[in-house]
Backbone as numpy.savetxt, mean C-alpha at the origin, in Angstrom:
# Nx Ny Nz CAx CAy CAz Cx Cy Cz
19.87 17.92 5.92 19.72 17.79 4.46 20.27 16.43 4.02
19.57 15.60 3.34 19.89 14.86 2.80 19.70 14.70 1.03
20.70 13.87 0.50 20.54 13.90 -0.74 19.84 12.85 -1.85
18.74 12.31 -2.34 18.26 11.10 -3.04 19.44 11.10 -4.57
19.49 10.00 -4.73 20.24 9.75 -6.09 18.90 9.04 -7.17
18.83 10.21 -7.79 17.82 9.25 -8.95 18.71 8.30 -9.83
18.44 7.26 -10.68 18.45 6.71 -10.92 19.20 7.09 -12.29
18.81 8.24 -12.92 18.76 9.12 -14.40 19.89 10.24 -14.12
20.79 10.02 -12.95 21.78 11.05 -12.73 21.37 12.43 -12.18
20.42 12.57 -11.66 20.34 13.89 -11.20 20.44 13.68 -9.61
20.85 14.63 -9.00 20.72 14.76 -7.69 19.48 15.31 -7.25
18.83 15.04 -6.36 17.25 15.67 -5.69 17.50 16.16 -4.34
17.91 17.07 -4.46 17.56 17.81 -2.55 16.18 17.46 -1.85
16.78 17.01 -0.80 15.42 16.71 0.47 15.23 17.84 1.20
14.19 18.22 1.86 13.86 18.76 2.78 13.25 17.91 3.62
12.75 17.93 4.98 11.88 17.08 5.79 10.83 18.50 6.66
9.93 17.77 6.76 9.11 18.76 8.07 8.15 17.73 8.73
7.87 17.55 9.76 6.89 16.98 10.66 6.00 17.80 11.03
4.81 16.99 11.15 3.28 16.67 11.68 3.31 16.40 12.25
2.48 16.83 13.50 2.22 15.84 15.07 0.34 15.98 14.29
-0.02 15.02 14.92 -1.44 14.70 14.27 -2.08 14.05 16.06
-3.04 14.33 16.45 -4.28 14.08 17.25 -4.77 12.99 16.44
-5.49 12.33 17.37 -6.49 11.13 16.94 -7.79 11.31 17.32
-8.79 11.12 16.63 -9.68 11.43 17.15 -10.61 9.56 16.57
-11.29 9.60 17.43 -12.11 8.20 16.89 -12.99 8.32 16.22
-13.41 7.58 15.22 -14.45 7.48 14.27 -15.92 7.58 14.95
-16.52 8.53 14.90 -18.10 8.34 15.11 -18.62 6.99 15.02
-19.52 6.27 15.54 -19.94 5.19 15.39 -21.21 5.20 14.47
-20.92 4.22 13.48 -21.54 3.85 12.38 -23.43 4.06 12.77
-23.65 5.05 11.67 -25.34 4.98 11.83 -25.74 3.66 11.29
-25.49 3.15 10.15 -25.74 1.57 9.52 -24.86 1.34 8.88
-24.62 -0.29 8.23 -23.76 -0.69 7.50 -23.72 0.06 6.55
-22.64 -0.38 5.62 -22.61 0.20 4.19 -23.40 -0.13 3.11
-24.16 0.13 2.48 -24.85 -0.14 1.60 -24.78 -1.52 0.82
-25.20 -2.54 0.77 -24.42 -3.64 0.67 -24.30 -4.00 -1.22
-23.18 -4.28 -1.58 -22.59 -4.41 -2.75 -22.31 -6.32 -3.03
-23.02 -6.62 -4.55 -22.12 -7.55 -4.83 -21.12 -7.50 -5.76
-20.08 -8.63 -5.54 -18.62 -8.41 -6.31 -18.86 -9.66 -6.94
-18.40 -9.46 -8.45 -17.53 -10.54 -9.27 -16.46 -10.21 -9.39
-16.13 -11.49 -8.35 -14.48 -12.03 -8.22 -13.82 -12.72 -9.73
-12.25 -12.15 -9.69 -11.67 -12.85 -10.67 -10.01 -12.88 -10.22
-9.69 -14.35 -10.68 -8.26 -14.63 -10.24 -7.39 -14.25 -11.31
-6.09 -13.44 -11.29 -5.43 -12.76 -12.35 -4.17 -13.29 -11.75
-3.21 -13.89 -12.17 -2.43 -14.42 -11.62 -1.26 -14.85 -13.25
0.12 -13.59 -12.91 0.60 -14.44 -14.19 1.61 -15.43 -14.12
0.87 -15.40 -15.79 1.66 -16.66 -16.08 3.05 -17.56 -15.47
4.09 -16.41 -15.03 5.28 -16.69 -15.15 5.53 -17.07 -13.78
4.23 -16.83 -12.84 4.38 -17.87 -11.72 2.93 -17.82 -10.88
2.47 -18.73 -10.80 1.01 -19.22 -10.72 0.44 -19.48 -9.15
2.29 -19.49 -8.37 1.91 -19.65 -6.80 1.99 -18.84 -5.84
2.15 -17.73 -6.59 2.23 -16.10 -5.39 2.01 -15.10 -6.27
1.00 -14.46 -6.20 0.80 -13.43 -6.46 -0.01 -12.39 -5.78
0.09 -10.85 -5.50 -0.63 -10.09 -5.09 -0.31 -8.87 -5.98
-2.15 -8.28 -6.23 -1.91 -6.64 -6.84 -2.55 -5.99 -5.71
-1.65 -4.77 -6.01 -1.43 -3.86 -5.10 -2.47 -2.50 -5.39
-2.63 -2.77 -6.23 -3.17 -0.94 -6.83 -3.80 -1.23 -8.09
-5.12 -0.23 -8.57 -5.67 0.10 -9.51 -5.49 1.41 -9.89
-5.95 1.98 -10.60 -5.79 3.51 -11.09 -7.59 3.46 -12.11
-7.86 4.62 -12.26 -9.14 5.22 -12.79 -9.12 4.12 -14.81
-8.02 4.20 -14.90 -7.74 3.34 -16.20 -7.87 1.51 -16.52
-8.52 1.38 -15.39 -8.30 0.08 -15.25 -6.70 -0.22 -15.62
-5.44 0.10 -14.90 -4.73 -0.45 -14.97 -4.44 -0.95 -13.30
-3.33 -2.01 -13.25 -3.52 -2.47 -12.35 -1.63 -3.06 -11.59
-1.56 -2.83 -10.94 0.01 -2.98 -10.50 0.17 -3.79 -9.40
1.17 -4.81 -9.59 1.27 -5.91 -8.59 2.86 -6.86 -8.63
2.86 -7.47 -8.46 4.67 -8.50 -8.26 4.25 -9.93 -8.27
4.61 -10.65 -8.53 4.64 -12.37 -8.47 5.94 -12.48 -7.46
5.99 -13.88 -6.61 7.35 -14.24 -6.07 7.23 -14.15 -4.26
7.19 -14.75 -3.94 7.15 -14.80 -2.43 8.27 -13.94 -1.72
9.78 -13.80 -2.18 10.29 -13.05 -1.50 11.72 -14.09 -0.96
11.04 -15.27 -0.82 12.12 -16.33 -0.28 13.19 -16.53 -0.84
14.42 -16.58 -0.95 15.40 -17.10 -1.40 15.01 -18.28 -2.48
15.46 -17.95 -3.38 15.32 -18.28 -4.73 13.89 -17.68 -5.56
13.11 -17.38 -4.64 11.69 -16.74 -5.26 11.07 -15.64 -5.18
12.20 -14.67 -5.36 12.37 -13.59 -5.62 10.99 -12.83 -5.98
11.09 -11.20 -5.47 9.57 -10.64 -6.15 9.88 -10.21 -7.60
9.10 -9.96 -8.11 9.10 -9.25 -9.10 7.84 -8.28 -9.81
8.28 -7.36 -10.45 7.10 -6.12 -10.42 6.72 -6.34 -11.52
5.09 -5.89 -11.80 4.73 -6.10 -13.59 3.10 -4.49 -13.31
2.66 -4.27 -14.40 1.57 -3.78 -14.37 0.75 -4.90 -15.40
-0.51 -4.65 -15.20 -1.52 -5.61 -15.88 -2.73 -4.29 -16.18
-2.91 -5.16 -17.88 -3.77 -4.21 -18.49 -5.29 -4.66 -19.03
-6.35 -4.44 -19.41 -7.42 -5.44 -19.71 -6.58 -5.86 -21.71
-7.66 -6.32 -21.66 -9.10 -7.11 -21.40 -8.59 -8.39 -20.15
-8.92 -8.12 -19.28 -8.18 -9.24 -17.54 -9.13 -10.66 -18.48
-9.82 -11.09 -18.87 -9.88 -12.36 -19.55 -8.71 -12.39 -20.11
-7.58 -12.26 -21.54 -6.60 -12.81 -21.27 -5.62 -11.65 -21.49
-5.31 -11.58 -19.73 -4.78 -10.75 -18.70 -2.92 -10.24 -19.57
-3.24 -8.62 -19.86 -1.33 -8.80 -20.43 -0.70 -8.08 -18.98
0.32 -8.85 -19.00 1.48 -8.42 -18.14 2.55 -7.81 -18.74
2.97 -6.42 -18.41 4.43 -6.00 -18.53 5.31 -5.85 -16.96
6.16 -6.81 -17.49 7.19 -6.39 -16.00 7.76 -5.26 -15.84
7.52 -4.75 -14.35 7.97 -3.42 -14.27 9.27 -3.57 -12.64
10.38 -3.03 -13.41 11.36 -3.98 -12.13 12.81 -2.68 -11.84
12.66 -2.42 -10.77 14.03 -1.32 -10.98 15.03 -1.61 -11.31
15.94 -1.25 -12.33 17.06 -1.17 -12.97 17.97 -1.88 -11.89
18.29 -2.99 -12.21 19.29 -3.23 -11.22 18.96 -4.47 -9.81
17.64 -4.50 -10.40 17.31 -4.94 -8.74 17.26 -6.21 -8.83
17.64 -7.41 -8.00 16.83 -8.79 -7.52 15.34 -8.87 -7.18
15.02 -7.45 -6.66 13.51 -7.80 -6.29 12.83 -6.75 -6.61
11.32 -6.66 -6.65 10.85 -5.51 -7.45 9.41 -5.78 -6.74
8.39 -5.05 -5.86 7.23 -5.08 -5.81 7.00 -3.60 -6.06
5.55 -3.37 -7.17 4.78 -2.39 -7.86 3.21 -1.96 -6.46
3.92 -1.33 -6.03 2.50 -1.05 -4.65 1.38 -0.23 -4.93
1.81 0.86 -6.41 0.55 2.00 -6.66 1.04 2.43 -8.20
-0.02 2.99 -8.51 -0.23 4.15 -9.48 -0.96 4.93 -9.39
-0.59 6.52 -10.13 -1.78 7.33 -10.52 -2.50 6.93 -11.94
-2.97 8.10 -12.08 -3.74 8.02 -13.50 -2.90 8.47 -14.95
-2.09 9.25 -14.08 -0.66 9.57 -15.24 0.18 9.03 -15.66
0.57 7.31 -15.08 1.21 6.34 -15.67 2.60 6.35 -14.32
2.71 7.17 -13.49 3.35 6.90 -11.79 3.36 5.56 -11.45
4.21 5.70 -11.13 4.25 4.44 -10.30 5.07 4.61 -9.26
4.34 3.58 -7.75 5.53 3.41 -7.07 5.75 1.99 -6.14
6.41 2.45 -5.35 7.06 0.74 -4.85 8.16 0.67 -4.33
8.70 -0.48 -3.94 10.19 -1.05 -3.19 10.63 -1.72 -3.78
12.21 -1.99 -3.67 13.13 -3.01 -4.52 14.26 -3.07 -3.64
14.74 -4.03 -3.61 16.05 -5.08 -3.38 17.13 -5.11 -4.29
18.17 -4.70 -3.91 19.34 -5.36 -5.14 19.85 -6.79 -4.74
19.25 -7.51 -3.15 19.60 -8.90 -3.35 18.40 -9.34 -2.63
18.06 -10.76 -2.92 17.52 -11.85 -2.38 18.31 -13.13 -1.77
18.25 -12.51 -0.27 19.10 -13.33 0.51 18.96 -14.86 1.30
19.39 -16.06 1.31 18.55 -17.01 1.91 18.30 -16.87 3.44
18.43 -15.44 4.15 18.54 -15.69 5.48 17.35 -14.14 5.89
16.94 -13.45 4.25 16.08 -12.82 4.28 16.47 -11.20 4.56
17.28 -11.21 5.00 17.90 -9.71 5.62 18.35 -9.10 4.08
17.48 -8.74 3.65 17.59 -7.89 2.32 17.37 -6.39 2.43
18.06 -5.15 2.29 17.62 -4.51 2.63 16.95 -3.52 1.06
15.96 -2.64 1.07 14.33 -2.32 0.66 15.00 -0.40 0.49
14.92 -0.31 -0.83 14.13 1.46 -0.67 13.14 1.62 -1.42
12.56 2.50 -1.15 11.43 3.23 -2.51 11.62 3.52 -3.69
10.80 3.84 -4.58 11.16 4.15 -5.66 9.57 4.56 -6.04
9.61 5.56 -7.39 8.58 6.09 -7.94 9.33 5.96 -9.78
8.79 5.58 -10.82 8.77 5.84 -11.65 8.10 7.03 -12.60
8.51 7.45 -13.25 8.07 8.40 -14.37 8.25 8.73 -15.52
7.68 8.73 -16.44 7.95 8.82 -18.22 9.21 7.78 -18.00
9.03 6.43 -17.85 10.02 5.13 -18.19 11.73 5.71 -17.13
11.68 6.83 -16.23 12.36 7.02 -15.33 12.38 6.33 -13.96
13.27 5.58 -13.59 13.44 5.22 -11.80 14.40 5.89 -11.23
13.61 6.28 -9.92 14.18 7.35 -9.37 14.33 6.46 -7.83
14.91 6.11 -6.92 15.62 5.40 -5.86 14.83 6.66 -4.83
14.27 6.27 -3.54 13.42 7.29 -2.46 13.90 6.68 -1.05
14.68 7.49 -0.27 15.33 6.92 0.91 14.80 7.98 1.74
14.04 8.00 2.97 13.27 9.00 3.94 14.90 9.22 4.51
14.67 10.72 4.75 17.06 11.50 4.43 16.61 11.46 6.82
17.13 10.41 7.44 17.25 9.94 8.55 18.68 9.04 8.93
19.22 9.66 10.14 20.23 8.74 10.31 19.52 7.63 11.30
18.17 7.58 11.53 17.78 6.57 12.12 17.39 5.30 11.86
18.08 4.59 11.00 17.82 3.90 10.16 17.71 2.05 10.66
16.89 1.39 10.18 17.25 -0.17 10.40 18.27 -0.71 9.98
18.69 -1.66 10.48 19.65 -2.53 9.63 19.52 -3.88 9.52
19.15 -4.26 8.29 18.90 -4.00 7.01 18.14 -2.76 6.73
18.25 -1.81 6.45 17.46 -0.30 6.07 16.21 -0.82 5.47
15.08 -0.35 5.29 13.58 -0.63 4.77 12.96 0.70 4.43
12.64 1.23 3.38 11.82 2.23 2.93 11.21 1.84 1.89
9.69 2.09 1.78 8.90 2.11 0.78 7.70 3.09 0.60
7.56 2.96 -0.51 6.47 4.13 -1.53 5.35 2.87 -2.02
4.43 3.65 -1.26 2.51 2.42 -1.44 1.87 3.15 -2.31
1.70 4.20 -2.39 0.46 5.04 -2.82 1.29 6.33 -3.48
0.30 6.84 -4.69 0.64 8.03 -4.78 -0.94 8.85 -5.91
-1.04 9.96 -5.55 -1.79 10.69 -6.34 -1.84 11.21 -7.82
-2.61 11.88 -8.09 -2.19 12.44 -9.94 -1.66 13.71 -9.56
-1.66 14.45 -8.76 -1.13 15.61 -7.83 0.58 15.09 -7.97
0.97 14.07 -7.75 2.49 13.81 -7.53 2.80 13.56 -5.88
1.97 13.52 -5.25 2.11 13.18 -3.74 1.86 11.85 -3.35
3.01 10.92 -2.75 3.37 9.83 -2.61 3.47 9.46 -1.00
2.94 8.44 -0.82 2.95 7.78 0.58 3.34 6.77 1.10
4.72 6.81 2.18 5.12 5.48 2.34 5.74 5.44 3.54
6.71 4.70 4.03 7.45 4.99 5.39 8.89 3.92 5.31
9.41 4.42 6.34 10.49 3.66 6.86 10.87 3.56 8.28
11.91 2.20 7.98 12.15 1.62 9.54 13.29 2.16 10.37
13.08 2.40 11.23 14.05 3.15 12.27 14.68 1.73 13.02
15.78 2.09 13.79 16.69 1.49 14.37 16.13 -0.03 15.04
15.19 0.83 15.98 14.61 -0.23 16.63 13.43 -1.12 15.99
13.27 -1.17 15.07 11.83 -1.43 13.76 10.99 -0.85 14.09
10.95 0.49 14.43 9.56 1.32 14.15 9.48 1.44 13.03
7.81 1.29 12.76 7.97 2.54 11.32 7.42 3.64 11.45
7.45 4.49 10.52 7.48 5.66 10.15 6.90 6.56 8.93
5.50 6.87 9.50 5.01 7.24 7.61 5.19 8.23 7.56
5.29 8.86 6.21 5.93 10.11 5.38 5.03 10.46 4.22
5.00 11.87 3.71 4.77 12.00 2.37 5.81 12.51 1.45
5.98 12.18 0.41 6.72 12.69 0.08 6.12 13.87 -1.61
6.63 14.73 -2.07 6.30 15.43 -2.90 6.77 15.18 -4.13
6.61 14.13 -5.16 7.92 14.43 -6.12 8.30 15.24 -6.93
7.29 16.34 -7.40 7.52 17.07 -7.84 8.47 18.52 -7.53
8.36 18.56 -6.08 9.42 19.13 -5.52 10.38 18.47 -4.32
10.23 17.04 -4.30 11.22 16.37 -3.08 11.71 16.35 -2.76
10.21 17.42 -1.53 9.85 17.73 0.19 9.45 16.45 0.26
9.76 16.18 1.75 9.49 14.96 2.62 8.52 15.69 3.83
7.29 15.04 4.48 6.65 15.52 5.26 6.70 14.51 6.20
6.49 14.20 7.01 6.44 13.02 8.32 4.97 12.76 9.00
4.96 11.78 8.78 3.56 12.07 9.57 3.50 10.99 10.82
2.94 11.67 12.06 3.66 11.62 13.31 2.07 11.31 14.04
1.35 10.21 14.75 0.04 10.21 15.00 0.89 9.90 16.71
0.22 11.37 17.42 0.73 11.22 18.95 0.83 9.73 19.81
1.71 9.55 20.36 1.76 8.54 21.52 1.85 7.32 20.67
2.14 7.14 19.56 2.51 5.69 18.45 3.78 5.86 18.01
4.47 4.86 18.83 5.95 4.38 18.07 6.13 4.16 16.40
4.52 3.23 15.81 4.65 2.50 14.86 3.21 3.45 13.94
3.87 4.01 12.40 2.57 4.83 11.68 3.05 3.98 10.23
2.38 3.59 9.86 2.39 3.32 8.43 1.37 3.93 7.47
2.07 4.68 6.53 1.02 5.49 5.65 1.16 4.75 4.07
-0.81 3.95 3.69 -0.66 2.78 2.78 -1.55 3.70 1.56
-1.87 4.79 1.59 -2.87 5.19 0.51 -3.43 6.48 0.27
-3.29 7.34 -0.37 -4.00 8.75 -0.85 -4.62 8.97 -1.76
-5.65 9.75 -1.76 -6.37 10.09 -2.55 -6.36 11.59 -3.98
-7.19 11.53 -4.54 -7.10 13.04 -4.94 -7.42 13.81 -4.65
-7.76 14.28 -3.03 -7.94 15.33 -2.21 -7.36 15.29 -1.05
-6.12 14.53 -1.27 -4.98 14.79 -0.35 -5.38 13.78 1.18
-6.02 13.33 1.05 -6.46 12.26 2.20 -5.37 11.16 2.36
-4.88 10.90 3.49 -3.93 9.48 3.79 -4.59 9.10 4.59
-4.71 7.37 4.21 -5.19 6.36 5.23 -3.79 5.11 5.23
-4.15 4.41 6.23 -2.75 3.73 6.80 -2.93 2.89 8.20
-2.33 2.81 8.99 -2.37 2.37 10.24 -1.17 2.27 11.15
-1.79 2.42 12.55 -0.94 2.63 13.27 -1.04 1.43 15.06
0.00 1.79 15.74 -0.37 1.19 16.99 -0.24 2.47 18.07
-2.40 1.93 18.80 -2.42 3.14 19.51 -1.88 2.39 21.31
-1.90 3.54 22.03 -1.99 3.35 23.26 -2.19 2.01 23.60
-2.85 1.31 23.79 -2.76 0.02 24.06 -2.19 -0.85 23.16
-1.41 -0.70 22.22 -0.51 -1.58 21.59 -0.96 -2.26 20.16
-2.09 -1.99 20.06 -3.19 -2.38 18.91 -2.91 -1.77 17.43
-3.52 -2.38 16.72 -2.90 -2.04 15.40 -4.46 -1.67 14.83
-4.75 -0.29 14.57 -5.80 0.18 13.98 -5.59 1.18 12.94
-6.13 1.68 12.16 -6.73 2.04 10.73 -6.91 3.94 10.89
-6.57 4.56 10.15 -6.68 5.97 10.22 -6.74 6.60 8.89
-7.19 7.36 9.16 -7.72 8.63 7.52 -7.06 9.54 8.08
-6.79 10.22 7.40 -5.69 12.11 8.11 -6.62 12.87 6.90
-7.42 13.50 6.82 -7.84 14.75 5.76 -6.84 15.49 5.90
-6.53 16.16 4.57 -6.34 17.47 4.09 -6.04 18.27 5.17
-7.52 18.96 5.38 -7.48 19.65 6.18 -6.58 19.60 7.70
-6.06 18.31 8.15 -5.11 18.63 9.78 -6.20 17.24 10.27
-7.74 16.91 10.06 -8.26 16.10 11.13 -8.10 14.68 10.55
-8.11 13.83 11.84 -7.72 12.68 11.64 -8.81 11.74 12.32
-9.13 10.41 11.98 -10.36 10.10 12.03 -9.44 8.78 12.34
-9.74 8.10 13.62 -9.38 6.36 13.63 -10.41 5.30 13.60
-10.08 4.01 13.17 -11.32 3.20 12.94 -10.81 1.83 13.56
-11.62 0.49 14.08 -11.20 -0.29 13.58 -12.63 -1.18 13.98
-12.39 -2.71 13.41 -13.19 -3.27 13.51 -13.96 -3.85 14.58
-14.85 -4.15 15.11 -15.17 -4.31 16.06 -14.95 -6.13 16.62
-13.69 -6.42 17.57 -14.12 -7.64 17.70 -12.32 -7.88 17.20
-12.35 -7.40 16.43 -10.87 -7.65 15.48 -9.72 -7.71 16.14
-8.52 -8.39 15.99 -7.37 -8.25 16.61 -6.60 -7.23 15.97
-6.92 -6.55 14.77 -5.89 -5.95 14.39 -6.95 -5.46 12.75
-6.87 -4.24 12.40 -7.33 -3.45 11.62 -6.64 -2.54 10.57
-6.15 -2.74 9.21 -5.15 -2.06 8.46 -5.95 -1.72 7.26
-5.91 -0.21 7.12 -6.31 0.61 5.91 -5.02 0.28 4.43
-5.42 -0.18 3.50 -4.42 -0.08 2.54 -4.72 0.50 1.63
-6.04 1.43 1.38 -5.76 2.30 0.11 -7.10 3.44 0.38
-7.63 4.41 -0.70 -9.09 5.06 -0.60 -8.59 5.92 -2.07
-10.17 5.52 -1.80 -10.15 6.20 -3.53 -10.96 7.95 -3.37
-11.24 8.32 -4.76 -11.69 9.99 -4.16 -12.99 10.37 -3.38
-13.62 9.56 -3.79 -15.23 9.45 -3.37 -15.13 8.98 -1.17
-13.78 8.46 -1.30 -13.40 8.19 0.35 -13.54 7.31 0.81
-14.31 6.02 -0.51 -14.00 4.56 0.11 -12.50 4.05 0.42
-12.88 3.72 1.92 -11.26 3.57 2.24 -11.52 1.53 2.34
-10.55 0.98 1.70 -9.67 -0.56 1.84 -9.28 -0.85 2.71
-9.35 -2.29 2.81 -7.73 -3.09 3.58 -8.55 -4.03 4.19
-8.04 -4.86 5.72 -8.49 -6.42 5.83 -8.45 -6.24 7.48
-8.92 -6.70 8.03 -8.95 -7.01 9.41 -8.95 -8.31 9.73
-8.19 -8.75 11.37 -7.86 -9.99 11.51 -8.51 -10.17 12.76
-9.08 -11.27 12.79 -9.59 -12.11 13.86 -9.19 -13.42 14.52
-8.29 -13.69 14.95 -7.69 -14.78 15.25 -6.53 -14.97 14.25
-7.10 -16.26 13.60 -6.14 -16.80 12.90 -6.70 -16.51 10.90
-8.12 -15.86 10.76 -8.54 -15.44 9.94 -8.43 -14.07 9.55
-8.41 -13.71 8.32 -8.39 -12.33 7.56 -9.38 -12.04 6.43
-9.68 -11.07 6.61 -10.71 -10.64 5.84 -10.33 -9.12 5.14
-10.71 -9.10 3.82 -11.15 -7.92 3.47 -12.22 -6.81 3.76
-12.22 -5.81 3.50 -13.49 -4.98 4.28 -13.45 -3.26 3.26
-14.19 -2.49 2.97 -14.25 -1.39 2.80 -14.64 -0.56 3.76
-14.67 0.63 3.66 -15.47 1.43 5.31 -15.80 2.39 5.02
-16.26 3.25 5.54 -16.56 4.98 5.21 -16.90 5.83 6.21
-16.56 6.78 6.79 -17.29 7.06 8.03 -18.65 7.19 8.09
-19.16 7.30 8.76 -20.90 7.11 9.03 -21.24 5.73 8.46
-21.08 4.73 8.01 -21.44 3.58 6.99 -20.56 2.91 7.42
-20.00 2.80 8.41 -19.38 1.64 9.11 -18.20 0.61 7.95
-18.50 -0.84 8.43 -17.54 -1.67 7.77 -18.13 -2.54 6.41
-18.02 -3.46 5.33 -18.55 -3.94 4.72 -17.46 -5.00 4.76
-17.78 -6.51 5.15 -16.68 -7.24 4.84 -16.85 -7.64 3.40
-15.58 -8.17 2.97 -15.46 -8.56 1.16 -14.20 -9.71 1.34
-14.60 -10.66 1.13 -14.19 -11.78 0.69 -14.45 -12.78 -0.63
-12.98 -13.12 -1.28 -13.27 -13.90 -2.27 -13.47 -15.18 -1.80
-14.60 -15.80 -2.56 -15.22 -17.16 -2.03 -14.00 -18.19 -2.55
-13.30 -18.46 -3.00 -12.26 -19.03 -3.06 -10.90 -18.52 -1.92
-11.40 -17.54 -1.34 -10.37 -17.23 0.06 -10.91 -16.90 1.39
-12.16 -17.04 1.61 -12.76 -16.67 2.59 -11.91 -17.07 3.56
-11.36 -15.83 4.46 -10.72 -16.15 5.99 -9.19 -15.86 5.95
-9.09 -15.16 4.32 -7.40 -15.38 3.88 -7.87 -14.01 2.59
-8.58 -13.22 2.74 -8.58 -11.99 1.74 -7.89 -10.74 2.18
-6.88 -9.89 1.28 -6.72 -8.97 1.81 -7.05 -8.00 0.83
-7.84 -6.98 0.68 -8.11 -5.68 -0.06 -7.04 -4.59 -0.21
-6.10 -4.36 -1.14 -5.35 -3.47 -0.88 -5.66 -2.17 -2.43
-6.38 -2.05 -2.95 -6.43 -1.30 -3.68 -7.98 -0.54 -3.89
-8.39 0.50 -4.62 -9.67 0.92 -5.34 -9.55 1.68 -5.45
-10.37 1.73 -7.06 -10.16 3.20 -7.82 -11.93 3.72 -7.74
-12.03 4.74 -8.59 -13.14 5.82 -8.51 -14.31 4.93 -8.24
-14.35 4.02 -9.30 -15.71 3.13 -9.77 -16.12 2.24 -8.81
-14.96 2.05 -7.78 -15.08 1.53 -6.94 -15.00 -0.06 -6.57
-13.74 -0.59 -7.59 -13.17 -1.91 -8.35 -12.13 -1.82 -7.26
-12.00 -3.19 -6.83 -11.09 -3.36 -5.79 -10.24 -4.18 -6.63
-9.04 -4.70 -5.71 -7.83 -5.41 -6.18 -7.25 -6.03 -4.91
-6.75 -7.21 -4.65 -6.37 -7.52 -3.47 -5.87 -9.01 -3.49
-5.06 -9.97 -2.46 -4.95 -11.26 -3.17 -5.79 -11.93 -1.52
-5.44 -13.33 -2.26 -6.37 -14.33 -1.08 -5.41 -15.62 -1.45
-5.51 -16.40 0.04 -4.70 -17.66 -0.18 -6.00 -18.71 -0.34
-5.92 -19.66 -1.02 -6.64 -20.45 -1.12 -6.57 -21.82 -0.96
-7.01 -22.87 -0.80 -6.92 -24.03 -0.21 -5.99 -24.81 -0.50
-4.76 -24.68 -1.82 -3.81 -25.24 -1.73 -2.38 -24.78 -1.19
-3.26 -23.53 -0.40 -1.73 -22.29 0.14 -1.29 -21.42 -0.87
-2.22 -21.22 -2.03 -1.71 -20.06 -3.15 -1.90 -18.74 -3.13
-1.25 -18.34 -2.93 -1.57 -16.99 -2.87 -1.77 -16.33 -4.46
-3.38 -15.73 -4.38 -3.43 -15.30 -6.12 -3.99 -13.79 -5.82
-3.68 -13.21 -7.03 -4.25 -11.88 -7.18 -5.61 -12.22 -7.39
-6.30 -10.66 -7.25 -7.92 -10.58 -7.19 -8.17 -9.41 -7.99
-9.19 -9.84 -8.46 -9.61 -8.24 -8.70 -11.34 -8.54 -8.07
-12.08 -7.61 -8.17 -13.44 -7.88 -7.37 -14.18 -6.11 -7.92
-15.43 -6.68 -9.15 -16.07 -5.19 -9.70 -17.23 -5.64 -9.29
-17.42 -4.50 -8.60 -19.07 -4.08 -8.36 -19.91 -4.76 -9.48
């Protein structure tokens, strides 16, 4: 048993339970995905113009993300962004207390979640927990393990309108470790994909679906869906060095970017319908997809030719 300290004075009892999960491989694609064009747009605020990434959309067109590289002196910081994205409003959204603040998800109920820092160190060893907000509440999310890193690392990516949240943490040796957690009653679940040291869980849906990634048997870093139901589906790109799911929306378009060398790309996928790459033409080779909601509006950032890293958004 371990105990979370919210933020608002209450104590939250943990429970934990583990999943052992099978892998099974993705059927191979009957044809591509139906092919889609995107208008790209750079959203990038004001208050710092040379790093930015959003993390998450929600059914509301709202949109959640951080400015700040992370480096000593350039600290993250959390905001949500609302339309009209022509001229783009930002509210900072930052845990009580913290030096650093990245916003990784929302639901449709105004949730939020994410990681924070109470320092930004010049040697980087900062150590990271989770957190979920609610009705203007921060609540602090530590996976209840004495196996912990040091510097400790836990974070919350994703979460549903259900109240079911997805994230992981680092164990001793830097494994990670994905989890769900419940907040409405926070139970902690584990989720455990056989014969992988390393599971990261980046995204759920509203039918209880987690996608994420892991390293299988040969050491590789590939892409997984877990249904509801217990089955688990792995993917990755063909050709790719490395394949990471970061979000899926309800309909089951699943996100995220695959790497080929020294290039990155964005991509959507689906089972049977294979991969779709998506790149912003101002980042081609440097896109990463980490968000989409129902409509099927992505969110993601890209570095671009002067080394900037900017937010994206990209609508059908």
């Amino acid at each position: 048993m371990r105990v979370i300290t919210a933020r608002v004075g209450a104590a939250l009892a943990a429970s934990t339970v583990a999943i052992g999960i099978a892998v099974v491989p993705a059927a191979a694609a009957t044809a591509n995905s139906p092919l889609v064009t995107y208008s790209f747009k750079k959203l990038d605020n004001a208050k710092d113009r040379s790093f930015n990434q959003l993390l998450g959309i929600n059914n509301h067109n709202k949109i959640v993300g951080y400015f700040g590289s992370g480096a000593h002196g350039h600290p993250n910081k959390g905001y949500q962004l609302s339309r009209p994205f022509g001229h783009a409003i930002y509210h900072a959204e930052n845990f009580p207390g913290s030096a650093q603040t990245q916003v990784a998800g929302l639901n449709d109920n105004a949730v939020t979640v994410g990681l924070f820092s109470r320092t930004n160190k010049s040697s980087l060893l900062n150590s990271f927990a989770g957190f979920y907000q609610q009705n203007g509440k921060f609540h602090r999310v530590v996976f209840p393990t004495g196996n912990n890193s040091n510097p400790s690392f836990n974070e919350l990516l994703g979460i549903n309108n259900t109240g079911l949240a997805v994230g992981d943490f680092a164990d001793s040796l830097g494994n990670m470790h994905g989890f769900l957690l419940n907040i409405n009653t926070h139970r902690f679940t584990r989720i455990n994909i056989k014969n992988s040291p390393n599971v990261t869980a980046t995204g759920i849906n509203a039918g209880g679906t987690v996608v994420g990634f892991f390293s299988n048997a040969s050491g590789k870093i590939v892409g997984f869906l877990h249904r509801s139901s217990g089955q688990v589906v792995t993917f990755s790109k063909a050709g790719a060095d490395m394949t990471q799911a970061f979000g899926i929306n309800k309909g089951g378009l699943v996100v995220g970017a695959y790497t080929i060398g020294n290039n990155t790309f964005g991509f959507t996928w689906s089972p049977g319908q294979g991969f779709r790459k998506v790149n912003d033409p101002n980042g081609n080779g440097s896109t990463v997809i980490t968000g989409v909601n129902s409509a099927g509006d992505l969110v993601g950032f890209y570095t671009d030719s002067r080394g900037i890293t900017n937010g994206m958004l990209a609508v059908p």
